[in-house]
NULUM-665512 format. One record per residue (C-alpha): x, y, z; residue number from 1; residue in one letter. Coordinates in nm, 2 decimals, padded with zeros to 4 digits, m for minus. Example, Ala and Ser with C-alpha at 12.3 -4.5 7.8 and 13.67 -1.06 7.14 Angstrom:
// residues 2
- x, y, z, pos, code
- 01.23, m00.45, 00.78, 1, A
- 01.37, m00.11, 00.71, 2, S
// end
This chain:
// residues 466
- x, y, z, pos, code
- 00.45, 09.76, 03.23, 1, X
- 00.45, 09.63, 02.89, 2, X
- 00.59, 09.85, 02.61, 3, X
- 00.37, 09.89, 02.31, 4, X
- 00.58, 09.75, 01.99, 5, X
- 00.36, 09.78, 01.79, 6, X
- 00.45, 09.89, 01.42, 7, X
- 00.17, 10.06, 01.33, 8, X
- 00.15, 10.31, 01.58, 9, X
- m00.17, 10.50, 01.39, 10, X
- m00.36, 10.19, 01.50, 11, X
- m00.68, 10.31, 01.72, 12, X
- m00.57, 10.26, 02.04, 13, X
- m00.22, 10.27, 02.03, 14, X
- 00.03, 10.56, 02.08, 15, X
- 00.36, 10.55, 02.03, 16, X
- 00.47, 10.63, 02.39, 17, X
- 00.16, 10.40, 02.55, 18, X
- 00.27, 10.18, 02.78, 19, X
- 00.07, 09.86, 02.92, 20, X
- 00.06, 09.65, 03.24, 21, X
- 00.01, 09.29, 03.34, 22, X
- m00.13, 09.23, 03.65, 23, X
- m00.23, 08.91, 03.88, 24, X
- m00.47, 08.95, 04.14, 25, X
- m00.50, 08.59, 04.39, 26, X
- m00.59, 08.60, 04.75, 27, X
- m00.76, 08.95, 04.71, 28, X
- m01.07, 08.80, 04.46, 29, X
- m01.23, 08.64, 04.80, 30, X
- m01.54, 08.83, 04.73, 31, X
- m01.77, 09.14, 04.56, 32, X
- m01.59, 09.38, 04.72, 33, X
- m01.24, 09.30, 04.64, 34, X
- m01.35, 09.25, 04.25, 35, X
- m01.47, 09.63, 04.29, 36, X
- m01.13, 09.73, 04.39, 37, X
- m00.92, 09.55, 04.14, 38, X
- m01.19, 09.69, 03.91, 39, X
- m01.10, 10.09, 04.04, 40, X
- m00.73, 09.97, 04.01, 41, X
- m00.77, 09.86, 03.63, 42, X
- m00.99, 10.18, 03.55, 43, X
- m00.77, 10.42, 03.71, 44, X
- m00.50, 10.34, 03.48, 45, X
- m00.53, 10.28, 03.11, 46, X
- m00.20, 10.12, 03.11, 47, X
- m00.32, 09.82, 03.28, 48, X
- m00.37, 09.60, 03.01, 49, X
- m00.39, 09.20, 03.10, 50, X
- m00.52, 09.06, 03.39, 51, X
- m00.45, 08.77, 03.54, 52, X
- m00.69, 08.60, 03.85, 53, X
- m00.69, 08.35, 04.06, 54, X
- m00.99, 08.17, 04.25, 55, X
- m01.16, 08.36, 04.55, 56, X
- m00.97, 08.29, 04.84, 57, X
- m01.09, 08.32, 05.23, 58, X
- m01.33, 08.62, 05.32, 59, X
- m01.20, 08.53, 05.70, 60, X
- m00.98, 08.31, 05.89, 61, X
- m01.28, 08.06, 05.91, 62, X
- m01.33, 08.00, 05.57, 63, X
- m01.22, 07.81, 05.29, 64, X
- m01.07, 07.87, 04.92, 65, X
- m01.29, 07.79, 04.60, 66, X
- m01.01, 07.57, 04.54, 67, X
- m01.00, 07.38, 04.87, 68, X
- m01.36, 07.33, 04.81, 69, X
- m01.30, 07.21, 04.43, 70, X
- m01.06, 06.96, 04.54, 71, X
- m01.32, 06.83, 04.84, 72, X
- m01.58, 06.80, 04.57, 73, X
- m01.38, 06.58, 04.34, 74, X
- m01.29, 06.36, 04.67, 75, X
- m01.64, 06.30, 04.73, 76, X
- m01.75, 06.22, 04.37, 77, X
- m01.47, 06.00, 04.24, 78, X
- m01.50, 05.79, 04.60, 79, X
- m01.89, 05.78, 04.52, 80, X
- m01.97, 05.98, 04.84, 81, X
- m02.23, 06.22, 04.86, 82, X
- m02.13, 06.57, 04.67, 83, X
- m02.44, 06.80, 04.62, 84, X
- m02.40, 06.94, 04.91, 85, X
- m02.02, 07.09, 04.81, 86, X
- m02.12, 07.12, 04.46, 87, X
- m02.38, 07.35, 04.58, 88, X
- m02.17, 07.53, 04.83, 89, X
- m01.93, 07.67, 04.54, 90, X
- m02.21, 07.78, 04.28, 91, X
- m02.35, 07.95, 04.56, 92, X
- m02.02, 08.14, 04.63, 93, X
- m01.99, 08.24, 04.29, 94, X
- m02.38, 08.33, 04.26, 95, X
- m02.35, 08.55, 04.59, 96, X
- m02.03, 08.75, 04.39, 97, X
- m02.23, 08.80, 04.08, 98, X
- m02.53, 08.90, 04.25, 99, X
- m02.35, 09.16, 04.45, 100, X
- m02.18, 09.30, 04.13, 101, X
- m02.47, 09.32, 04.00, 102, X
- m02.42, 09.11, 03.68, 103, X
- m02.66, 08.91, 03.44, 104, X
- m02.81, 08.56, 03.63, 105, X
- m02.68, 08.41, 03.28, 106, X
- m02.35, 08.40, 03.38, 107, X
- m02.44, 08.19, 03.72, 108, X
- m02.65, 07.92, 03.49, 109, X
- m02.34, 07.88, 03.26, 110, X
- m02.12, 07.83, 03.54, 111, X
- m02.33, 07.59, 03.66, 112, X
- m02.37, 07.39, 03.34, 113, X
- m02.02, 07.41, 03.30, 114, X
- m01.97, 07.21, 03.65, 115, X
- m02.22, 06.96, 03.54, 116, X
- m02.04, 06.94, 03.26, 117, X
- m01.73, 06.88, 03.43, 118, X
- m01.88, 06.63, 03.67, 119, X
- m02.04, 06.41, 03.38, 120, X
- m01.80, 06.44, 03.12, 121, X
- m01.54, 06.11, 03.02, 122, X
- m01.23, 06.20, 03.12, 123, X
- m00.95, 05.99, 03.30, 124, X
- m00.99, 06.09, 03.65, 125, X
- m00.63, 06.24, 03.69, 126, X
- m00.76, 06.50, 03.40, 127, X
- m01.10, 06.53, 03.55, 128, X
- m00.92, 06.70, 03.89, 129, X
- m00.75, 06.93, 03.69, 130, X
- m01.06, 07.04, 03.50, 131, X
- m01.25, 07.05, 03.88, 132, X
- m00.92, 07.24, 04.01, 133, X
- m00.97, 07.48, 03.72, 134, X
- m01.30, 07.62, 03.75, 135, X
- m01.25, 07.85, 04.02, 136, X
- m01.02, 08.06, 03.80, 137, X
- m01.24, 08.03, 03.51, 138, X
- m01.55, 08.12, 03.69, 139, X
- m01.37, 08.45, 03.83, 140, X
- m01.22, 08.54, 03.49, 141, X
- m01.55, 08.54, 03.33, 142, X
- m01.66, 08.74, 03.64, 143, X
- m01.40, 09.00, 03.63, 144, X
- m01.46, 09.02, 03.24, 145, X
- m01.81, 09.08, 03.25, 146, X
- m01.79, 09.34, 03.56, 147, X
- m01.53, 09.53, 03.39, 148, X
- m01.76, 09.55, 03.08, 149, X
- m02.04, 09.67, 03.31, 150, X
- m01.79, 10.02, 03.45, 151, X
- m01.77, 10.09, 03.10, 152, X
- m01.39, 09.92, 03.00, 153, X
- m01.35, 09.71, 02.70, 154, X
- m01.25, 09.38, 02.82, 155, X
- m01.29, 09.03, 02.71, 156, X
- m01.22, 08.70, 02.93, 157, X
- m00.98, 08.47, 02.71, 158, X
- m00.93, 08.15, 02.77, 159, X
- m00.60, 08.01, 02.84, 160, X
- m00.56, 07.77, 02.54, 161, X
- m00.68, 08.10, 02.32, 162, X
- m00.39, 08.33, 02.49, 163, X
- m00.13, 08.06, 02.38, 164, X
- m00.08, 07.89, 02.71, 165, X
- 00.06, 07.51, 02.63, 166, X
- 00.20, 07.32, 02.88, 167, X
- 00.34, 06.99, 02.92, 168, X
- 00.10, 06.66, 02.99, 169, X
- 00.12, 06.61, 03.31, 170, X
- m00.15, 06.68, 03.53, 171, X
- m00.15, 06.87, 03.83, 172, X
- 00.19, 06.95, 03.78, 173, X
- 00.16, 07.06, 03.43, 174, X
- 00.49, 07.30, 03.31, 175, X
- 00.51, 07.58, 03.03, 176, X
- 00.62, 07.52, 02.72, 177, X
- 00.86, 07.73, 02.54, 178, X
- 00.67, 07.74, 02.22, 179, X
- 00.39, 07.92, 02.41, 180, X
- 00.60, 08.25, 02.40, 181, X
- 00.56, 08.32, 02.08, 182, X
- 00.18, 08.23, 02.09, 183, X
- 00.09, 08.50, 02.41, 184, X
- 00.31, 08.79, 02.16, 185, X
- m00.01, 08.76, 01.96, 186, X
- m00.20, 08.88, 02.28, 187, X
- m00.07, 09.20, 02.16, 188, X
- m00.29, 09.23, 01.87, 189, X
- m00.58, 09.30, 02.10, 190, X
- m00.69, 09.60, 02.18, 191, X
- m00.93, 09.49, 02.46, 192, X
- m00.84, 09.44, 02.80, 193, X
- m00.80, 09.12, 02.83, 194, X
- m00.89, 08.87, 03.12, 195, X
- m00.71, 08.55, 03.16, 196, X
- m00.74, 08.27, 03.44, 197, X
- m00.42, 08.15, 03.62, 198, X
- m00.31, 07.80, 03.71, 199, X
- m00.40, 07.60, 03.40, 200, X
- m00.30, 07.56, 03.06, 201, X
- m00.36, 07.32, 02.76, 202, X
- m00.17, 07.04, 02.63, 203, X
- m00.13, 06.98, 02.23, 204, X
- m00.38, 06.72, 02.28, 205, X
- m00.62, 07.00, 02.39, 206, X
- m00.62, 06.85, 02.73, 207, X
- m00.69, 07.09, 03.05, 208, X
- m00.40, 07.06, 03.32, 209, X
- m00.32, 07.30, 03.62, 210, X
- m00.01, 07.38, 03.75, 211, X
- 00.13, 07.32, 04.09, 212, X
- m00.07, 07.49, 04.37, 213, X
- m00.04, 07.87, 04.35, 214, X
- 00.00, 07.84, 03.94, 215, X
- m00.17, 08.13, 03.90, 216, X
- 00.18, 08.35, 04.01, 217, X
- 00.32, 08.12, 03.74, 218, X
- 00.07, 08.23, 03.44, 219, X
- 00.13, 08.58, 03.52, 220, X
- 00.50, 08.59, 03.52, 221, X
- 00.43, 08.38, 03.17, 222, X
- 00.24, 08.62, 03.01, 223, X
- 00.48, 08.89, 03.12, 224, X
- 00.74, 08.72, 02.93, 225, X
- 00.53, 08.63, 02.63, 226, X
- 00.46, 08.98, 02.60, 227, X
- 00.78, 09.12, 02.70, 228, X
- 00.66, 09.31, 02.96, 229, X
- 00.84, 09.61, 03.07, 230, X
- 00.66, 09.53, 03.44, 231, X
- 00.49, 09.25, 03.59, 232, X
- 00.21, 09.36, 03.89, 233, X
- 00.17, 09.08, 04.10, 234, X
- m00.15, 09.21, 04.35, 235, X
- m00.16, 09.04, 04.68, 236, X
- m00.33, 09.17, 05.00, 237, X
- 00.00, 09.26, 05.15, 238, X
- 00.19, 09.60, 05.15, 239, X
- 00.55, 09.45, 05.10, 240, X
- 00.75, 09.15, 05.12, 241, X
- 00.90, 09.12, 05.45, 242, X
- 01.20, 09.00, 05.57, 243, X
- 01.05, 08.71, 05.79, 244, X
- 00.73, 08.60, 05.85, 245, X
- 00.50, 08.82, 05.98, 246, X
- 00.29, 08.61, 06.20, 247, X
- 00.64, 08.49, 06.42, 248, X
- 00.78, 08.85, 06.43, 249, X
- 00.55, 09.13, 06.51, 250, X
- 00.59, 09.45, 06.25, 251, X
- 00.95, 09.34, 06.10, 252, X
- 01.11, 09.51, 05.84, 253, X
- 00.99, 09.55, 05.45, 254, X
- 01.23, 09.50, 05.18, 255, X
- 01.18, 09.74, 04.90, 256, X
- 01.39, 09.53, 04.62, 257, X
- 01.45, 09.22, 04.55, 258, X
- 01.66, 09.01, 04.33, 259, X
- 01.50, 08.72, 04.12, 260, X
- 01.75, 08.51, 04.27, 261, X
- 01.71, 08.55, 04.63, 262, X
- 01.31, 08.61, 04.58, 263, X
- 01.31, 08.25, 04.47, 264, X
- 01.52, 08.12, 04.76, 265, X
- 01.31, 08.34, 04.96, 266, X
- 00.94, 08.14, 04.80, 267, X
- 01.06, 07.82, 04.79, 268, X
- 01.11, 07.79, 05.17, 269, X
- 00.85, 07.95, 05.29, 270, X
- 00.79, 08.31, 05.16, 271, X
- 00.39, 08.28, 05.05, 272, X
- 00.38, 08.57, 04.91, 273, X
- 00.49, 08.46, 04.57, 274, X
- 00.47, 08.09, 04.40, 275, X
- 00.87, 07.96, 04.43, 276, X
- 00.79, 07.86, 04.02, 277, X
- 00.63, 08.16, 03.91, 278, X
- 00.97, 08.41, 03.86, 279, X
- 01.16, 08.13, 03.62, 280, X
- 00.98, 08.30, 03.30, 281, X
- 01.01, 08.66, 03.39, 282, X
- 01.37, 08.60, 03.53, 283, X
- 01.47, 08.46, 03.18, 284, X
- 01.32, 08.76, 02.98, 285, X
- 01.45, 08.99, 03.26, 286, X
- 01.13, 09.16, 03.35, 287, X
- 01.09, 09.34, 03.65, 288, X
- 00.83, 09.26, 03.92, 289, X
- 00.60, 09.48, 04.17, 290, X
- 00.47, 09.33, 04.44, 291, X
- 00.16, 09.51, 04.58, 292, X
- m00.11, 09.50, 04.76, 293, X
- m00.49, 09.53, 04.60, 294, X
- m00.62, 09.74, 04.90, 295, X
- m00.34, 09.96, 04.92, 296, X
- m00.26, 09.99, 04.54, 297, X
- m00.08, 10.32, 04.57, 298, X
- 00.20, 10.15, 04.80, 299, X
- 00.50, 10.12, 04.60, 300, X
- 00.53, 09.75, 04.70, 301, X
- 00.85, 09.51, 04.65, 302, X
- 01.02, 09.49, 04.38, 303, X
- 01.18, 09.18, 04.22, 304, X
- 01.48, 09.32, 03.99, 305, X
- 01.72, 09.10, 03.77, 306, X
- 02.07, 09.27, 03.97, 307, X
- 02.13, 09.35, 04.34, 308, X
- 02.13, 09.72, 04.38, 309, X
- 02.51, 09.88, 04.37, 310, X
- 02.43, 10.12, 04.66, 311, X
- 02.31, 09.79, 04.88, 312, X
- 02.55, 09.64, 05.06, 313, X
- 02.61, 09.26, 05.05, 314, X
- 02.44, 09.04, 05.34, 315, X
- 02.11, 08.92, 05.44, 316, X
- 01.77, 09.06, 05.29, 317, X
- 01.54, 08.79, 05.44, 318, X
- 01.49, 08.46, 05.65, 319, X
- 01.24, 08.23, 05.52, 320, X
- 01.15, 07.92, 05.71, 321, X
- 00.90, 07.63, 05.67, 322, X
- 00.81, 07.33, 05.87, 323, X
- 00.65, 06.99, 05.71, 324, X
- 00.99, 06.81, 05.62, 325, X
- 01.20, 06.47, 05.66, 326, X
- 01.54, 06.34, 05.65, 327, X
- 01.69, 06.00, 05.51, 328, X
- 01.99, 05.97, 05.67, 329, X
- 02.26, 05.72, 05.59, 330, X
- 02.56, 05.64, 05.74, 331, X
- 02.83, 05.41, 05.53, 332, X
- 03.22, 05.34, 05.62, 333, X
- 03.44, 05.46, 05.29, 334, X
- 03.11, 05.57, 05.10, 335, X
- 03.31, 05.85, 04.96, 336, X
- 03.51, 05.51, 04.78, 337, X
- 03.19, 05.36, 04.67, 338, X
- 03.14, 05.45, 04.27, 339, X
- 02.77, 05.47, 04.18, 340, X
- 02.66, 05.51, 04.56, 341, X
- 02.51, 05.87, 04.53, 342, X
- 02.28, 05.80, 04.19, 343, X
- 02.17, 05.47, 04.31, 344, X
- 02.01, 05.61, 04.64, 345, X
- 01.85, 05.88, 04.44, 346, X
- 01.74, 05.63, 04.13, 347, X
- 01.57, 05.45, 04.44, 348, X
- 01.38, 05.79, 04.53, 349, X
- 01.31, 05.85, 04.16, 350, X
- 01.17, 05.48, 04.18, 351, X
- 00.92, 05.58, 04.48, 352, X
- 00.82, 05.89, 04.29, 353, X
- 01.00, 06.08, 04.57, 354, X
- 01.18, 06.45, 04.52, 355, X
- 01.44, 06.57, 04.72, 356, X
- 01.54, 06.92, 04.88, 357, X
- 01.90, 06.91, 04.99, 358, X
- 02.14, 06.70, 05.01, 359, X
- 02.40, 06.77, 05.29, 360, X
- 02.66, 06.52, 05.26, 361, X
- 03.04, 06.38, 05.46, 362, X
- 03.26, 06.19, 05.37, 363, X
- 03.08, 05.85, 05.56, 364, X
- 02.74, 05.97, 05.54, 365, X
- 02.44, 06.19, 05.36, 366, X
- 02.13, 06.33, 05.42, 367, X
- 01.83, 06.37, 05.21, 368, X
- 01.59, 06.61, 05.26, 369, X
- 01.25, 06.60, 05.17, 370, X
- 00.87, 06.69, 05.20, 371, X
- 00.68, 06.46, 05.47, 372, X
- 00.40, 06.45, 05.29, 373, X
- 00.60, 06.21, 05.01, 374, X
- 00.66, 05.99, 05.28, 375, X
- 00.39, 05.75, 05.39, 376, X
- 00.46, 05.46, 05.55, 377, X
- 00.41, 05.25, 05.27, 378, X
- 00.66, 05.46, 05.08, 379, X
- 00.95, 05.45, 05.34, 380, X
- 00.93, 05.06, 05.42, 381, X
- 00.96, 05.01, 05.02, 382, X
- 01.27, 05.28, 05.04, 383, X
- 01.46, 05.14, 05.31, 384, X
- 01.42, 04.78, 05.23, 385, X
- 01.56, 04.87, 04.87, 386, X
- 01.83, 05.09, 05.02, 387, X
- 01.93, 04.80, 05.27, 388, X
- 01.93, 04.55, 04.97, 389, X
- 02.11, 04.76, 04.74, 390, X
- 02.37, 04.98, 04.94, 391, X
- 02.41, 04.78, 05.25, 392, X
- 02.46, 05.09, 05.49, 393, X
- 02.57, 05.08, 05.83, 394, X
- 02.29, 05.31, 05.93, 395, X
- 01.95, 05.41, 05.82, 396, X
- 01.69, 05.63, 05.98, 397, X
- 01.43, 05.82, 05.88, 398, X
- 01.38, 06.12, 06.09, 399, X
- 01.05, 06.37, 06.10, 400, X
- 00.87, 06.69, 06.23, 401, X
- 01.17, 06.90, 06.03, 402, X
- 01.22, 07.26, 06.00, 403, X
- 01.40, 07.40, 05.73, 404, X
- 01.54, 07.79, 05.79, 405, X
- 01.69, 08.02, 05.49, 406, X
- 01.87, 08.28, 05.52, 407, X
- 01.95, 08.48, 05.18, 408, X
- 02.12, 08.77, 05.05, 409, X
- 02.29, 08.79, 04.73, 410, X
- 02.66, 08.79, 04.77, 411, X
- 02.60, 08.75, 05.12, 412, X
- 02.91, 08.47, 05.13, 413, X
- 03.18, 08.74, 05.03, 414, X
- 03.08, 08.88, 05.37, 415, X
- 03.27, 08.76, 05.66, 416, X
- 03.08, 08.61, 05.97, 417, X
- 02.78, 08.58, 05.84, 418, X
- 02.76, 08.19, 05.93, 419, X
- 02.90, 08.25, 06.29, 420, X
- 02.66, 08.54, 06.30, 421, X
- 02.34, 08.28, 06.20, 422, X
- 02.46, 07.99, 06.42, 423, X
- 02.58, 08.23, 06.70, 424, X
- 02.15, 08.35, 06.69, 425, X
- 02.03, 07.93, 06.71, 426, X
- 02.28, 07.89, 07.02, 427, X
- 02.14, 08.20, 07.19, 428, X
- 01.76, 08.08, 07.10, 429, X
- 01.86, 07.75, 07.26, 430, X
- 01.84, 07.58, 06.90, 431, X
- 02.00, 07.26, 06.83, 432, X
- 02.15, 07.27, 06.43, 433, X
- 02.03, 06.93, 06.30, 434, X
- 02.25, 07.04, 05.95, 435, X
- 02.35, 07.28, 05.75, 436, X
- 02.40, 07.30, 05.39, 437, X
- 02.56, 07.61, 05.25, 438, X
- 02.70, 07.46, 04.90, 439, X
- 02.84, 07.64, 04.61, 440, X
- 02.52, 07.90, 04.61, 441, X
- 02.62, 08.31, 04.73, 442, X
- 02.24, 08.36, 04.76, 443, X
- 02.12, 08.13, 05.07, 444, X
- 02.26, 07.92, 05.39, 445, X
- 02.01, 07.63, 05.48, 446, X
- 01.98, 07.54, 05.86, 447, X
- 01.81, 07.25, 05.94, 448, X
- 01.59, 07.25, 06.31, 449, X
- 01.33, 07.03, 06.48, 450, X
- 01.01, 07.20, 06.38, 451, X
- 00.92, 07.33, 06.78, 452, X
- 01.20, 07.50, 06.79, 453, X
- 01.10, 07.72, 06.44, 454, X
- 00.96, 08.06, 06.57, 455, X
- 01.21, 08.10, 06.84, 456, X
- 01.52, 08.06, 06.62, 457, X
- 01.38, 08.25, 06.38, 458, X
- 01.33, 08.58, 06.62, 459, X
- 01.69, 08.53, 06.72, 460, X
- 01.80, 08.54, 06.36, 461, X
- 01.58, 08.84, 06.30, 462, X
- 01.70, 09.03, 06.62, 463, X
- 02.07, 08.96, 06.50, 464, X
- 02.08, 09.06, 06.15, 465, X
- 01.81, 09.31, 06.18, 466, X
// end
């Protein structure tokens, strides 16, 4: 909820004691019918004052996200392939939504026109993607807008460089800059209700650039701050966070609260509920957060608060896992002598335009962690021929088809036995521990797996803590 500050408290509109919300609503814009119900949400409360949205996502398991299809069409057109046919496939997405709501036929020319535009206009073609990534937000902000308007609710679609939204120059990876807090406060002015697309923000230049995939989590959470919110509503189309994965264990338990701290261990390996990114800006102007779900909005949801609740106990509120990663490992005699040895094998990732995960380390040897999509085989040839040149190691192998598993609770290490709890779990699954990096962090315990072995060592986990 946002809390009105406003001064001048006989302004039409505005009561003293009014309170606003910001909400987000992402996977659950796949079509008509889901607009309608974020449209009930919004009018059955007056508090509800910003919305956030995302792209459509899929209507079933068979089909794709306006984004998927954005990014498709722009690999077709900058490799001079044929494109009508996608280009075609995403108006008509969007034309099938506005026709169902009902809306003016003007508003499915001008997102076509704006495509075109996008398509044919001279931009570098790093800036062009994010433009192409873009649209499906846009398009479903100027959706939402104009449907909200039709059920009678005063709303206006703002653009993201309007609300204050500046962000650093680099695309598809674009970050918020701080200066853009004290731009969205002015949000507060309005006495509309205001629609804003996620994922995307403006440079200084007045360039367009996204975030990372899932951005639109991170616009939300940025508002919230800008406006210091009282409550961030992040609408999703499930009922509660969960303490694994869903689709490995069958009904598991919901957690009702959160803290910002584990709920970002929690997103960052593997939790897709929420964007691993998108709590930095509400965790630094401690706002609270609701998880919920759009087709069960009276469902209290998750919620992500800045302190772990006194009356919960210390220990484990969740195992998150997530396949897709590889190892670097080195093995050097005396390494742990060897000044310098550490930064120069990360200055050669840095080099290769490689990030890292974890680091678990010895006193001969280290691993480095990272995403297998960074590695092509290009990319580890140049690595390990610098790495032989430069540090010489006794051994060096790159090793694949990783499986990272996290297990988080806040203050879970002043509990005894939680480690031999976890490990005892991967021995009784069968599980062979490839590492395990614990470090100075009380929130999480990283267990490092072969990626076959994932959904069995994560039911034995679950069975033993929960």
């Amino acid at each position: 909820m946002i809390k009105n500050n406003n001064k001048n408290t006989n302004k039409p509109g505005c009561e003293g004691n009014r309170y606003e919300s910001s909400q987000i609503w992402g996977s659950s814009l796949a079509n008509a019918t889901q607009i309608r119900k974020v449209g009930s949400i919004i009018q059955n409360d007056n508090k509800r004052k910003y919305v956030i949205v995302s792209a459509p996502g899929k209507r079933d398991e068979n089909d794709q996200k306006i984004t998927d299809l954005l990014i498709q069409l722009g690999d077709l057109y900058f490799s001079n392939k044929p494109y009508i046919h996608m280009k075609e496939a995403i108006l008509s997405r969007f034309q099938e939504i506005i026709m169902d709501l009902q809306l003016s036929s003007d508003l499915t020319n001008e997102l076509e026109q704006s495509l075109r535009h996008i398509l044919e206009c001279n931009l570098p073609i790093a800036y062009k993607r994010d433009y192409l990534k873009a649209f499906g937000e846009d398009s479903t902000a100027k959706i939402m807008s104009l449907y909200l308007e039709e059920i009678g609710l005063h709303a206006k679609y703002v653009n993201p460089q309007d609300a204050g939204i500046v962000v650093s120059d680099e695309p598809g990876n674009a970050r918020i800059l701080s200066e853009s807090l004290d731009k969205i406060q002015l949000l507060r002015e309005r006495e509309e209700i205001l629609v804003i697309p996620g994922f995307f923000g403006y440079t200084k230049e007045g360039n367009l650039l996204t975030f990372s995939r899932g951005g639109s989590d991170i616009t939300g959470s940025i508002i919230a701050a800008g406006l210091q919110a009282e409550l961030y509503e992040n609408f999703t189309d499930v009922d509660f966070v969960y303490v694994v994965n869903p689709s490995i264990v069958n009904q598991p338990k919901k957690i009702a609260t959160l803290t910002y701290k584990e709920m970002r261990e929690l997103s960052y390996a593997g939790f897709s509920v929420f964007h691993d990114e998108a709590l930095m800006p509400a965790f630094k102007a401690k706002i609270p957060v609701a998880i919920k779900n759009t087709n069960n909005p009276s469902n209290p949801g998750t919620h992500v608060i800045a302190e772990k609740p006194i009356a919960r106990k210390s220990g484990i509120v969740g195992v998150a896992s997530d396949k897709g990663f590889s190892s670097l490992y080195i093995s050097k005699y005396l390494m742990n002598r060897e000044l310098g040895f550490g930064r120069k094998l990360l200055q050669i990732l840095e080099e290769e335009n490689i990030s890292f995960e974890h680091v678990p380390s010895g006193i001969d040897d280290l691993s480095v962690i990272m995403r297998s999509h960074q590695l092509t085989d290009a990319k580890i040839e140049s690595i390990t021929n610098k790495i032989n040149t430069q540090l010489q190691p006794d051994t060096l192998k790159v090793q694949h088809h990783l499986a990272m598993i996290m297990i988080v609770g806040e203050g879970m290490m002043n509990t005894i036995g939680i480690a031999q709890k976890a490990t005892s779990a991967l021995t009784k699954a069968n599980v062979n521990i490839m590492m395990i990096n614990q470090g100075s962090s009380e929130v999480s315990m990283m267990f490092g797996i072969m990626d076959h072995d994932l959904d069995c060592a994560v039911k034995s986990l679950y069975e033993t803590f929960f």
